[in-house]
C-alpha angles and dihedrals in degrees: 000000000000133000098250131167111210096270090057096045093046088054089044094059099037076061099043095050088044097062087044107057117017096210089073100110112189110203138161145100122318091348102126114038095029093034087236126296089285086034095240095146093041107145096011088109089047087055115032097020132226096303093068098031117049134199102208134195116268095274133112088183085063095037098059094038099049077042089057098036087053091047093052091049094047107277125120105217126205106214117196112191097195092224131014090229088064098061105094106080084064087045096106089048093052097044105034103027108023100037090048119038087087085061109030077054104055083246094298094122113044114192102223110183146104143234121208122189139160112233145179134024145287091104107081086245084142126217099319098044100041103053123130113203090158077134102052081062094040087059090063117092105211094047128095106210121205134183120179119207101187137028088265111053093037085062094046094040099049094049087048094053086043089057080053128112096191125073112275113192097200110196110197110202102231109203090058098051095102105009097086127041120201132164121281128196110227091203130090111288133137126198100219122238130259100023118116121224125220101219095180131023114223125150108205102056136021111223110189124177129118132210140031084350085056089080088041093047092054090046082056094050098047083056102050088050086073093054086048101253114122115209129202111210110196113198099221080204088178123043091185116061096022120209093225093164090068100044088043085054089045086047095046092052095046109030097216134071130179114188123215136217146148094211121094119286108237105078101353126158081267100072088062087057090052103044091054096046085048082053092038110042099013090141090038101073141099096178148036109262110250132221122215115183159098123340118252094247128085114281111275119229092202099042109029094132088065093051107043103079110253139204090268089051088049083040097054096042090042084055092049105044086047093046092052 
């Protein structure tokens, strides 16, 4: 075991994997020299050389289609978008190449390759570096969709979506990349997709979010306690599968969910959470679900505190689910 943030852990399984199976093919901009902008990929280039880590053009559009064309002839690329919010330009090969040629094939030609990307605020990137369009991938049929909220499971994530022969879009919630250290096990493990985690008991509300609002949902919940409410925060881990079965338990114990993103609101990721624990655990409930998340504006550089949701926006809607 070693003491790792995110960052380090994301680096220690690309290398890991790498040594493992010679087909994983890491490319992007910037990715090999600089060791990416966050410096994920940082001595990757020292260790494996430049035919299994690529500096691209400037170009998502490239990078998703090399990407594409290396995963149909055996190769299991490794795609990083710099920034989530960059990713558009490559949006009609993701969603009508990459997610579809399993299926348009009869499952002769798997697309096994992943696409990393950093993605949401917290770290004054203004409107056009702090964006989160997780939902935007979830919608795709075809796609498998990830977001680590700790060094662990980034590391056991990550080597799970790269054994996979179908697409993984893996958003990496940037402004927690450095900020918490957990033990790592240096060792082979996966965390399997599409299974939730519940990161903290509590038996009068159901609190369920991932990513960078996991740490500030638990924050939430510690807080709560001293007022005598006892929160349970489920980490989704993986959007896409959901592991449905896990949130509708939480919600049946408890009898109240709210669900947290930084997103924005209309139709957020979070819709979709509300909409299966209303299917799931209709009967169940004592409460409206409630939504806490990002404002439907685009995302302010100057005041970014006031529109990522905070623990006294998860506080007041934790009060008033429990007070209904």
């Amino acid at each position: 075991m070693s003491l790792m943030n995110m960052a380090q852990a994301l680096n220690h399984a690309l290398r890991f994997e790498m040594r493992r199976n010679d087909k994983i093919v890491v490319l992007g901009e910037d990715v090999a020299k600089l060791g990416g902008v966050f410096r994920i990929t940082e001595g990757i280039l020292d260790e494996f050389g430049v035919d299994r880590i690529v500096d691209t053009p400037l170009s998502e559009v490239g990078v998703i289609g090399s990407a594409l064309g290396m995963a149909l002839y055996g190769l299991r690329p490794v795609a990083e978008i710099q920034f989530a919010d960059f990713v558009y330009p490559a949006f009609d090969q993701i969603v009508n190449e990459l997610a579809k040629y399993r299926y348009r094939s009869g499952g002769q030609f798997p697309c096994p390759v992943v696409v990393r990307m950093p993605s949401g605020g917290g770290v004054k990137g203004g409107h056009c570096h702090s964006q989160s369009p997780e939902a935007y991938f979830v919608h795709t049929a075809g796609l498998k969709v990830v977001m680590p909220s700790n060094p662990y499971d980034a590391k056991g994530l990550l080597l799970a979506a790269m054994r996979e022969d179908d697409p993984v879009i893996f958003f990496e919630p940037k402004s927690i990349y450095r900020t918490e250290r957990s033990e790592v096990p240096e060792e082979d493990y996966a965390v399997p997709l599409g299974q939730a985690s519940i990161v903290r008991s509590g038996r009068d509300v159901t609190l369920v979010t991932y990513g960078a609002m996991v740490p500030l949902a638990v924050r939430s919940a510690e807080r709560a306690a001293k007022e005598g409410i006892e929160v349970e925060v489920i980490d989704v881990r993986t959007l896409l599968p959901l592991d449905i079965s896990t949130i509708g338990g939480s919600v049946t114990r408890t009898s109240r969910a709210i669900v947290l993103h930084e997103a924005p609101q209309t139709c957020g990721y979070g819709a979709e959470l509300m909409a299966q624990i209303m299917e799931q655990a209709f009967w169940d409930l004592d409460a409206p679900v409630v939504r806490v998340a990002g404002f439907d504006t685009p995302f302010p550089y100057a005041l970014e505190k006031e529109y990522m949701p905070s623990e006294d926006r998860v506080l007041k809607a934790v009060r008033s689910t429990v007070s209904c």
